[in-house]
N, CA, C and O atoms as a GROMACS GRO file, in nm:
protein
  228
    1UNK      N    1  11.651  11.289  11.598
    1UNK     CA    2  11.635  11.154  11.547
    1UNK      C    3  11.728  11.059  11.621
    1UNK      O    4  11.849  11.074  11.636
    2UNK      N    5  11.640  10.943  11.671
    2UNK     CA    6  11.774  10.846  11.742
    2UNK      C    7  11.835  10.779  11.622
    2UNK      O    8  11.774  10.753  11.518
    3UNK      N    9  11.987  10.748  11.652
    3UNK     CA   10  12.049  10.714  11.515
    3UNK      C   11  12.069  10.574  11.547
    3UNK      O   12  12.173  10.525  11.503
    4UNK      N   13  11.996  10.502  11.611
    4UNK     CA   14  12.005  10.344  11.609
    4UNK      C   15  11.845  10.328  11.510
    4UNK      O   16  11.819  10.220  11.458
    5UNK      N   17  11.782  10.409  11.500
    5UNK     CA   18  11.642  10.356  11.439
    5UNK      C   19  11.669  10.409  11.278
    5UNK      O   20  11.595  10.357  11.195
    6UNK      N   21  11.760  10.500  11.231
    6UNK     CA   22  11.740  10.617  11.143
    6UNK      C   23  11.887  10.591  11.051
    6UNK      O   24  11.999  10.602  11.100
    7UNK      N   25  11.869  10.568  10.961
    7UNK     CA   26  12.003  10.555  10.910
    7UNK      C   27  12.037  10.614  10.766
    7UNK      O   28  11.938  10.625  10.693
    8UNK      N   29  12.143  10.647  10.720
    8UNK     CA   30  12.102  10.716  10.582
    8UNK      C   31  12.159  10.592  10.440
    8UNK      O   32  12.265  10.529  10.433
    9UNK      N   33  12.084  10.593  10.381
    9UNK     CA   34  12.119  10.457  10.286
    9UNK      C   35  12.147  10.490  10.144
    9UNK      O   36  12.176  10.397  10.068
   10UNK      N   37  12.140  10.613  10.100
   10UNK     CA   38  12.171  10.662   9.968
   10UNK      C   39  12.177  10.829  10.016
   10UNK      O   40  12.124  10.868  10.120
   11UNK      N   41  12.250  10.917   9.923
   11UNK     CA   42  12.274  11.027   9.897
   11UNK      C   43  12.181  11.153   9.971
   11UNK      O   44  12.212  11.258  10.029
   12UNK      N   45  12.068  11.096   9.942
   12UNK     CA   46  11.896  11.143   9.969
   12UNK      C   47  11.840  11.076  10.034
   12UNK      O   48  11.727  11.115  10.063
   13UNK      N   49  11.882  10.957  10.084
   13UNK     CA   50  11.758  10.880  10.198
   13UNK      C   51  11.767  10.863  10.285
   13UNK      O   52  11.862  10.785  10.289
   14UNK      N   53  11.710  10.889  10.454
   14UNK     CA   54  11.755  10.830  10.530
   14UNK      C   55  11.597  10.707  10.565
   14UNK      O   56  11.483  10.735  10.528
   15UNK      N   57  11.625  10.608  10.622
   15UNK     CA   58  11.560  10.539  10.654
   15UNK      C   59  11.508  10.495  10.771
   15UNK      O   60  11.613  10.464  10.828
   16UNK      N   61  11.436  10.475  10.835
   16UNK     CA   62  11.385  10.428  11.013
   16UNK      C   63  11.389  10.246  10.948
   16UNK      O   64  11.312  10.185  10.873
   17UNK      N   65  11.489  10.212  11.006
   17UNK     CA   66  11.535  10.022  10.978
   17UNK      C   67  11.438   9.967  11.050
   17UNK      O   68  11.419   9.856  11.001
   18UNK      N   69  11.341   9.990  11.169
   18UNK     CA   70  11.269   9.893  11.234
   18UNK      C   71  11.132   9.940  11.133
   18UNK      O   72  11.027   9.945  11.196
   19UNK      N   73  11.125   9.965  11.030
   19UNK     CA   74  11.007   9.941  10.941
   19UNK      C   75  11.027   9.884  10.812
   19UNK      O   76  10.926   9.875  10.742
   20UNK      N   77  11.154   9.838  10.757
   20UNK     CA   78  11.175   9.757  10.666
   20UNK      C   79  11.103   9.609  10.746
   20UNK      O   80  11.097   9.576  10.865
   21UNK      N   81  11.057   9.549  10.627
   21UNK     CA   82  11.015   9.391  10.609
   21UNK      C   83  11.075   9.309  10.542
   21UNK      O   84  11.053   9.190  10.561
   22UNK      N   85  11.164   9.350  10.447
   22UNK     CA   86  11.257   9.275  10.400
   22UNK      C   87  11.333   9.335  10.284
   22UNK      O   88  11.293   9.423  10.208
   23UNK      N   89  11.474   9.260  10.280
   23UNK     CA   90  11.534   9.350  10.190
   23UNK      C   91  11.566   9.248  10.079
   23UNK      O   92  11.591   9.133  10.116
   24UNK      N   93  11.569   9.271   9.962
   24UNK     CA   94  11.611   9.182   9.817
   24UNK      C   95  11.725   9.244   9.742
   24UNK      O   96  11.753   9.364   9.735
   25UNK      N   97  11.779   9.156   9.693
   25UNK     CA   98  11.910   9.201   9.588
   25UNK      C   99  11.857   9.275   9.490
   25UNK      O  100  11.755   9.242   9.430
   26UNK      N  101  11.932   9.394   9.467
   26UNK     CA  102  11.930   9.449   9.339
   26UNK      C  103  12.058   9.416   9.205
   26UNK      O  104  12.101   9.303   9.177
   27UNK      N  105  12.092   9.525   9.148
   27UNK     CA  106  12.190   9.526   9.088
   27UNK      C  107  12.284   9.610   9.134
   27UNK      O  108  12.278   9.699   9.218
   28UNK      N  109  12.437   9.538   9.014
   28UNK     CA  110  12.540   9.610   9.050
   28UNK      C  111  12.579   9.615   9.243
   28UNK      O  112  12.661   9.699   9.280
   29UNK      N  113  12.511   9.519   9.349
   29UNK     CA  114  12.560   9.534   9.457
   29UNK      C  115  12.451   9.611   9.529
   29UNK      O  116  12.433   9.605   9.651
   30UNK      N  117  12.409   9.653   9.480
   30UNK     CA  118  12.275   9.757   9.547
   30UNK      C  119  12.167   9.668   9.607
   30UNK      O  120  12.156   9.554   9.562
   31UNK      N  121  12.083   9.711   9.707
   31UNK     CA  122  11.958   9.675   9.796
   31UNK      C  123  11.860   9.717   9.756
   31UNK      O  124  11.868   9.824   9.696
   32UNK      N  125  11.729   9.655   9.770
   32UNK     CA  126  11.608   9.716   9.743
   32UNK      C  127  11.528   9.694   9.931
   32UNK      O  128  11.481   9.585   9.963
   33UNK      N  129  11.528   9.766   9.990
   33UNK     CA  130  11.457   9.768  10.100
   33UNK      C  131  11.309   9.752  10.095
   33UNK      O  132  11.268   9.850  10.033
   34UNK      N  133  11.216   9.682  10.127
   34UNK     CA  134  11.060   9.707  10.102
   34UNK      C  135  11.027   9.686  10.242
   34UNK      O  136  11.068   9.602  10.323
   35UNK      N  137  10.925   9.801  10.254
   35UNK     CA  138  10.877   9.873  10.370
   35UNK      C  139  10.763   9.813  10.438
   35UNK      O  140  10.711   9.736  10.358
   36UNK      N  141  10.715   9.812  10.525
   36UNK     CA  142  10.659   9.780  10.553
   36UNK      C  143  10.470   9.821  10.529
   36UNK      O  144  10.365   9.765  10.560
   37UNK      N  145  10.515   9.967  10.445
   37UNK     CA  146  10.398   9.994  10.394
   37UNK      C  147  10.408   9.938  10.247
   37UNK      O  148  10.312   9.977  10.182
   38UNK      N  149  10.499   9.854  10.171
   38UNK     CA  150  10.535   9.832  10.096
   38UNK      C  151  10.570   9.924   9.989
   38UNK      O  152  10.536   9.916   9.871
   39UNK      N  153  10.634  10.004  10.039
   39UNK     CA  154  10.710  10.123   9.950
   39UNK      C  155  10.873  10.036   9.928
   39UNK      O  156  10.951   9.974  10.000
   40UNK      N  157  10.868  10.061   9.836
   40UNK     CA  158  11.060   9.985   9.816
   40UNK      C  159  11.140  10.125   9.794
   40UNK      O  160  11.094  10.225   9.739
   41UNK      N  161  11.272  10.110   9.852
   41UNK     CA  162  11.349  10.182   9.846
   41UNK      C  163  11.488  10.148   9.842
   41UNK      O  164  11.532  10.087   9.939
   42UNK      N  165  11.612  10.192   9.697
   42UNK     CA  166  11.734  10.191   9.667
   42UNK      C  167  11.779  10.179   9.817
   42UNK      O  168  11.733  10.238   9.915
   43UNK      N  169  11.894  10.077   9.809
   43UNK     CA  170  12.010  10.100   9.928
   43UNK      C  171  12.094  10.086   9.842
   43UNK      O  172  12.087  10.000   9.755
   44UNK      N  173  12.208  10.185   9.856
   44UNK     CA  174  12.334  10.191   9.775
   44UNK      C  175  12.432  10.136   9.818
   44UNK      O  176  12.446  10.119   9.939
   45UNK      N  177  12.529  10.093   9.722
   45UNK     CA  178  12.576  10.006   9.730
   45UNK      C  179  12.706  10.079   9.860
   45UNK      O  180  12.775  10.012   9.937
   46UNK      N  181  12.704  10.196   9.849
   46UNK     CA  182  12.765  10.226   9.963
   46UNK      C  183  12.754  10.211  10.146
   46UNK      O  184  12.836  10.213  10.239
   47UNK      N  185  12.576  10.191  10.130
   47UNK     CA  186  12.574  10.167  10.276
   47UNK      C  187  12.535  10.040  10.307
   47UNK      O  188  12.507  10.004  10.422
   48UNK      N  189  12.532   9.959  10.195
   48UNK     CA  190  12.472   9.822  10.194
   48UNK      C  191  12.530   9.734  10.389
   48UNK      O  192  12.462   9.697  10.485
   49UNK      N  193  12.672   9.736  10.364
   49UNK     CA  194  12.758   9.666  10.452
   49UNK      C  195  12.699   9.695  10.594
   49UNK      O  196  12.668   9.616  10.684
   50UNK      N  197  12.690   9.866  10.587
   50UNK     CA  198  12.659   9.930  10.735
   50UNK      C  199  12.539   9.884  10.756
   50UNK      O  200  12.529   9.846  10.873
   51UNK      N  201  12.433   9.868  10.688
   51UNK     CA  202  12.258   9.837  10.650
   51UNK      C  203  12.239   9.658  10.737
   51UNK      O  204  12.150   9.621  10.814
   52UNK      N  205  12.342   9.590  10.692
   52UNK     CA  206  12.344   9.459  10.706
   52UNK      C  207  12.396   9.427  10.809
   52UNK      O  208  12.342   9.332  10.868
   53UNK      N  209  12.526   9.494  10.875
   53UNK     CA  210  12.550   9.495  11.008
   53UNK      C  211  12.446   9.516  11.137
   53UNK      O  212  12.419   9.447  11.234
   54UNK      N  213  12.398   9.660  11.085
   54UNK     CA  214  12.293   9.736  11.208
   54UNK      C  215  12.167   9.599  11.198
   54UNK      O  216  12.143   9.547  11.307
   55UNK      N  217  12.101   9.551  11.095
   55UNK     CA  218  12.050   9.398  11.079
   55UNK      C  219  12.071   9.242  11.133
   55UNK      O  220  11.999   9.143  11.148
   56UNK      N  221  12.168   9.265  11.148
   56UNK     CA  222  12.263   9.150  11.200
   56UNK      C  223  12.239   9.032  11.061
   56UNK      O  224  12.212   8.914  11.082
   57UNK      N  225  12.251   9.080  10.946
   57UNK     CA  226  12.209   9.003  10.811
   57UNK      C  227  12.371   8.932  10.777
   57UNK      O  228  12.388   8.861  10.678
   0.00000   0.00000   0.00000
């Protein structure tokens, strides 16, 4: 897996970032990623920072 496309965003997830469409606030600090197939998916509040950097958000 190249690790510029692939990133892990919760405990259990890793994600491919060039298929998010946009990301919305959750709670408590947390992300909701929605996909581009429109699947939404938790970003924790732990990788939020790293998530938004690799974004340039």
């Amino acid at each position: 897996m190249n690790s510029n496309t692939f990133m892990q965003v919760s405990k259990s997830e890793l994600l491919n970032i060039q298929m998010i469409k946009k990301v919305e606030p959750s709670f408590s600090g947390n992300l909701i990623a929605v996909m581009s197939n429109g699947q939404k998916v938790n970003i924790s509040r732990r990788f939020v920072s790293i998530l938004k950097e690799r974004l340039g958000i």
